[in-house]
N, C-alpha and C positions, 0 to 999 in steps of 0.2 A: 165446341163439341159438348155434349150431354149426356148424363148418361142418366135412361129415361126411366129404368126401374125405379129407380127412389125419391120419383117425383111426384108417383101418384099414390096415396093412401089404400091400403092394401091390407089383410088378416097377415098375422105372421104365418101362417101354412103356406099363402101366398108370395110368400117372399124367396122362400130359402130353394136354391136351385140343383144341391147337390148334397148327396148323403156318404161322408167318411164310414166306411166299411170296418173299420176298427173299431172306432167311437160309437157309432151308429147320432154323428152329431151332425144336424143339416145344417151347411153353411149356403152361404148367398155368393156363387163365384163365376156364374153368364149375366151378362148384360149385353142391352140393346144400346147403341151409344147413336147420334143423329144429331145433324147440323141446326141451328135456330130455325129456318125456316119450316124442316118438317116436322119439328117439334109443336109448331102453332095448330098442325091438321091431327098430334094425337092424344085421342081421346082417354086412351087408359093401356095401361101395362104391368102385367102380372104373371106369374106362374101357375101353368092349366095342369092340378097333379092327373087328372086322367087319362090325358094324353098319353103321357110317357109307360105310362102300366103295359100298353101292348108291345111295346122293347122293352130287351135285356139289358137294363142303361142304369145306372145309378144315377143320373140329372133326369132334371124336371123341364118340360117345355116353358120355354119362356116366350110369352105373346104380347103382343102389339095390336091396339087397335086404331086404325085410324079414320078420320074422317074427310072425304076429300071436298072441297068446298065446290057449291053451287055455281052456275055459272056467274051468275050475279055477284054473288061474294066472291068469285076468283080473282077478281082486280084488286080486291080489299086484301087477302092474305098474300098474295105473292108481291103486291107493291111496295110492302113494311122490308123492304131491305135497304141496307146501308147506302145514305147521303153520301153523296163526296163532299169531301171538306173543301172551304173555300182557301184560296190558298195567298197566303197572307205574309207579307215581310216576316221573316222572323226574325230573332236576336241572336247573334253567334258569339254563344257562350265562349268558343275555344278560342278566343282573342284573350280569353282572361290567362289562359294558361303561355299560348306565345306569345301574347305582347307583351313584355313589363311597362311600355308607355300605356296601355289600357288599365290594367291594374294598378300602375300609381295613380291614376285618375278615380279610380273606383274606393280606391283605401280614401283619399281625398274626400270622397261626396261620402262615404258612410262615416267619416269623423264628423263631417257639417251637420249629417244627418242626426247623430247618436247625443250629439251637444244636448240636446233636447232634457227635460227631468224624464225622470226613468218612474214606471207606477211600481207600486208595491205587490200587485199581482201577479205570478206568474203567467197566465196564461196571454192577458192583455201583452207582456212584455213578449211573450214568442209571438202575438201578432203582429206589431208594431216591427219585430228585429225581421219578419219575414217578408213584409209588406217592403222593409225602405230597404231589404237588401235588393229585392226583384226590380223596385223602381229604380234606383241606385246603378246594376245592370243593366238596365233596358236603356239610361239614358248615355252611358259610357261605352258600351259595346256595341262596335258596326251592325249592320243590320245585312241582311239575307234578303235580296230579294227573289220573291219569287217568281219561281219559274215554273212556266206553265206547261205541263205537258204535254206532249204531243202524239197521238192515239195514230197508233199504226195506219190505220186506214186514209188518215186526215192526210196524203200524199201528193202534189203537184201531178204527178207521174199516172198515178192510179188512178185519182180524178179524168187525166185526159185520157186513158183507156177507158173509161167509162163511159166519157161523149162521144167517144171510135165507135165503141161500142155500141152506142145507142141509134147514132147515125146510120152504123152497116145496117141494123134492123127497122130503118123507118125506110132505108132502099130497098130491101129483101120486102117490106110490106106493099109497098108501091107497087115493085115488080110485080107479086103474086096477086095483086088485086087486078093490077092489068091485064094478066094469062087468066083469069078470071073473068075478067071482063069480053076477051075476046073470044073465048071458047064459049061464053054462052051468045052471042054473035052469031056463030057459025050455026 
């Protein structure tokens, strides 16, 4: 979620959407907010003081412009949505916490691992203690396999409803081509 007023470059006159009747001090407190993907179609958004002049209102119109895309480009802007991830073993961290035979194995590989000379840099040394802790995990703790999801529709059942399905209407075509066929006969 976004919130699209203070994306785009704007006059401060433009910005501020409400006037304290005390203070006479305009703050910025509407906004337009919009998912990623319609955010790529808009082109600008700002506050139209003119607008609001014809009400009795202390707030300022707040406008949105956008741009909806070409049929050409419309594959281009609505195809940028989220990949699925490919789904991959993972490592199951929480053997560290109930196994103590996985964690005595893992204190094990990061004594073998640490034996090593240590640099005199900090920053080399948090790489080095992060790198051979994660290896260190990855080769001690079971692994997750994964499991593939299974999308509602992807059904044994459903499938054969849909060859029922497809069947009853290659008969019903047949039929009516034939009471077609015979009525222009007569």
């Amino acid at each position: 979620m976004r919130i699209l007023n203070s994306c785009f470059r704007s006059k401060r006159v433009h910005r501020k959407t409400w006037r304290h009747k005390a203070t006479g001090r305009w703050k910025r407190i509407d906004y337009i907010c919009s998912n990623r993907w319609i955010e790529r179609m808009v082109a600008d958004c700002r506050v139209h003081i003119g607008a609001s002049r014809l009400f009795d209102t202390d707030h300022r119109m707040v406008m949105m412009n956008i741009r909806f895309p070409v049929c050409a480009k419309r594959k281009e802007v609505f195809s940028k949505q989220r990949k699925k991830k490919s789904q991959k073993a993972k490592t199951d961290y929480s053997a560290l916490v109930y196994d103590p035979e996985v964690r005595s194995k893992l204190t094990e590989q990061l004594d073998m691992a640490f034996d090593q000379m240590i640099p005199d840099d900090v920053n080399k040394l948090n790489e080095i203690v992060v790198t051979k802790v994660r290896e260190c995990a990855d080769e001690v703790c079971p692994k997750l396999e994964a499991v593939k999801r299974k999308e509602p529709w992807d059904d044994e059942e459903l499938k054969k409803l849909i060859d029922d399905q497809r069947k009853y209407y290659e008969v019903v075509r047949k039929l009516n081509h034939g009471a077609i066929r015979s009525m222009v006969e007569l």
